[in-house]
N, C-alpha and C positions, 0 to 999 in steps of 0.2 A: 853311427860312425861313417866316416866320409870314405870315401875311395883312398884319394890323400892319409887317411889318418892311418887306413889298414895296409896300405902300402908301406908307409914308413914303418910301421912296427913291427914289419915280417921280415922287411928290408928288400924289398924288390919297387920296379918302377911304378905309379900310377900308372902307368900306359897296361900293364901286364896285369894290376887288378883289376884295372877296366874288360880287360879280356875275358878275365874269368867270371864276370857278372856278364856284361853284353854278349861274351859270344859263346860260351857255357862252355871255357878249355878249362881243363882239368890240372890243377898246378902239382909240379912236382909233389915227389913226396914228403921231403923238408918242409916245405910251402903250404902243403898240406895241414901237416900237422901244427905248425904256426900258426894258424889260420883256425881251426877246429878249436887250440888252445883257446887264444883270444879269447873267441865268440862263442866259447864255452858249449861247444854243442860237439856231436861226434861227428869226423869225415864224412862217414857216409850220409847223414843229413844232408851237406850241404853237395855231395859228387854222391852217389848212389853206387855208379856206377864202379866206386873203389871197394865195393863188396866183391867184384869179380878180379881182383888184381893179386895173381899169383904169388906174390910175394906177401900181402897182406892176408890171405888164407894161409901162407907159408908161416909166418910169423905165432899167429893164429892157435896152432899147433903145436908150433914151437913154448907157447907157454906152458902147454899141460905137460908137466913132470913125470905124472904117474895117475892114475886112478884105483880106487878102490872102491869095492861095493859095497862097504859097509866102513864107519867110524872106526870099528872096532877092527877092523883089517890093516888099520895105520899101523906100521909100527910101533911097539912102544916108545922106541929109542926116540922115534920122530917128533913124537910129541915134547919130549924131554928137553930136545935138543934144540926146540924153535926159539926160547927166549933167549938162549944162548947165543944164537945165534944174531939176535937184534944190536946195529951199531948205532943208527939214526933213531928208528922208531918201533913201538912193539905196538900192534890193536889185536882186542880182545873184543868179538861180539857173539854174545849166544842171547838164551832165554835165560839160562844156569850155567852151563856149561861148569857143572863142580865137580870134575873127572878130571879135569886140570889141575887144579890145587889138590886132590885125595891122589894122583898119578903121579905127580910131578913132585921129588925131591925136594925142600925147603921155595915153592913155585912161587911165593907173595913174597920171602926174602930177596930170593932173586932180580924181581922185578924192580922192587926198592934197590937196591945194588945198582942195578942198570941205571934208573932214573936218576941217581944222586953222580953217576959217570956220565949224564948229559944229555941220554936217551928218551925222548917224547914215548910213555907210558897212557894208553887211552884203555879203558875198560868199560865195557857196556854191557851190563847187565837186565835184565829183565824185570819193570816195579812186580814187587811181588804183589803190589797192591793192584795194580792197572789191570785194566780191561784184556791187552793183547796175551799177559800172562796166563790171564783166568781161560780165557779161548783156548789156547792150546792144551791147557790141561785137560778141556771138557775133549777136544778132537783125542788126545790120546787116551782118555778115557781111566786119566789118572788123577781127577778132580783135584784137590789141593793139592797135590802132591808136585808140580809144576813149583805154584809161590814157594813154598815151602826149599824146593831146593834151591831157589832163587835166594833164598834169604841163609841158608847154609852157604851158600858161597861167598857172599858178601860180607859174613862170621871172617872169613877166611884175611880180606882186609881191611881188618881194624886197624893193624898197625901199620897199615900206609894212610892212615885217611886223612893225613896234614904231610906227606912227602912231597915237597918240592919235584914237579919234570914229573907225576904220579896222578893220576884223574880217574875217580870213578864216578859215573854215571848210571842213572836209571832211565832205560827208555819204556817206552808205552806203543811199539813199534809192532806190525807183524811181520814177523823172519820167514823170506823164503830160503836163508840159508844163515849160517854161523861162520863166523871169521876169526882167523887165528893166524895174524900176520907178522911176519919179522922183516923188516925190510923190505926188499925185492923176491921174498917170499912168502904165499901164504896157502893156508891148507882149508879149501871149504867144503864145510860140510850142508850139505844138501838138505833142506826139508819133504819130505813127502808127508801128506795129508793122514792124519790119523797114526803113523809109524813116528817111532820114536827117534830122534837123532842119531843114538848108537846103531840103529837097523839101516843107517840114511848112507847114501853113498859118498865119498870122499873126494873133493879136486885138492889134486896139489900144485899150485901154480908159481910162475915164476913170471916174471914182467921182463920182455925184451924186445927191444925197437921194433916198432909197427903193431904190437901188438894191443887188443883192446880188452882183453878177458878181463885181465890181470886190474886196470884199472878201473875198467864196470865194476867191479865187487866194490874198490878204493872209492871208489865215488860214491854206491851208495849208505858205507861206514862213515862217511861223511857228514852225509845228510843225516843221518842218522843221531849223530854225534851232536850234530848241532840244534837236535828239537830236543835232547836230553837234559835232565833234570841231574843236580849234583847229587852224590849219593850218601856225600856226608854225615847230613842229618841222621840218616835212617844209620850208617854204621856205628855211630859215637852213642846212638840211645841202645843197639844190642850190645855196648861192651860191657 
């Protein structure tokens, strides 16, 4: 990309991206974030030096909602209330995560509901056949018992597995954390080595200007998203 090309499409002068490459000035924050977009890398890559800028450690902070030391500390309500809560889009990433659908009031009707009113529905669940499954069962020391709930959850959507705005996927991924996002909000749950999810500690985040937590997780539900395998198959031969 030219000087020219990154110019126009931030909207500032060639003369001003010359600056920020020849003389290493640091473009507003607008400019900033235009700029990071683009060229798909974070701020701080390319300025460093906006790891110290009060306002973006202000920001920072301003995402974390709440914490808790344990899964099981979340409110219940909160859980309940998250896909309720989705306008635009709802993501679901665990290994199983089948505390959600056994927790959650009619939770696979729901989602269907949402999706058929316009709502982008992503589900990522763990192959119960794959490798990264079998790993975590052997660290928790609960051998099959990982696939297995992997594959009870996925019981759970049979009758979404041809809904229109509804996607379930199988990844082969290792989680250093689980995602349970609505929106511009989501609740992560933390892996620790060997301890169990419910034992794991809780982020409840919300994404607001300047901030980069919120979209670190988003990005890498993403990537994620996109080495995964549909899960149809494997739903439509347990029904």
């Amino acid at each position: 990309m030219t000087l020219t090309d990154l110019a126009e499409q931030v909207g500032v002068s060639p003369k001003t991206a010359e600056r920020w490459v020849t003389q290493q000035r640091v473009p507003h924050r607008l400019h900033r974030s235009a700029v990071a977009k683009l060229l798909n890398v974070d701020e701080s890559y390319l300025w460093p030096t906006t790891t110290q800028d009060p306002r973006t450690q202000s920001a920072g902070r301003a995402e974390l909602v709440d914490f808790y030391p344990s899964r099981s500390a979340v409110p219940t309500d909160l859980w309940r209330r998250l896909p309720d809560q989705a306008v635009e889009c709802f993501d679901f990433l665990a290994f199983a995560g089948l505390f959600m659908p056994e927790q959650t009031d009619a939770f696979v009707p729901r989602l269907v509901k949402k999706a058929e009113s316009g709502v982008r529905v992503r589900i990522l669940i763990g192959d119960p056949d794959g490798d990264a499954v079998a790993l975590r069962g052997k660290e928790e020391d609960v051998g099959d018992g990982m696939a297995q709930r992997a594959r009870l959850c996925l019981r759970y959507f049979r009758e979404a597995a041809d809904v229109k705005g509804l996607e379930v996927r199988l990844h082969d991924t290792t989680l250093y954390a689980s995602i349970y996002r609505a929106d511009n909000v989501a609740l992560v749950n933390t892996h620790v080595y060997g301890s169990t999810a419910a034992q794991n500690p809780v982020l409840h985040l919300q994404r607001v200007p300047g901030g980069r937590v919120f979209d670190n997780y988003m990005e890498s539900f993403d990537t994620i998203w996109t080495s995964a395998k549909s899960a149809n198959p494997f739903i439509k031969s347990a029904a």
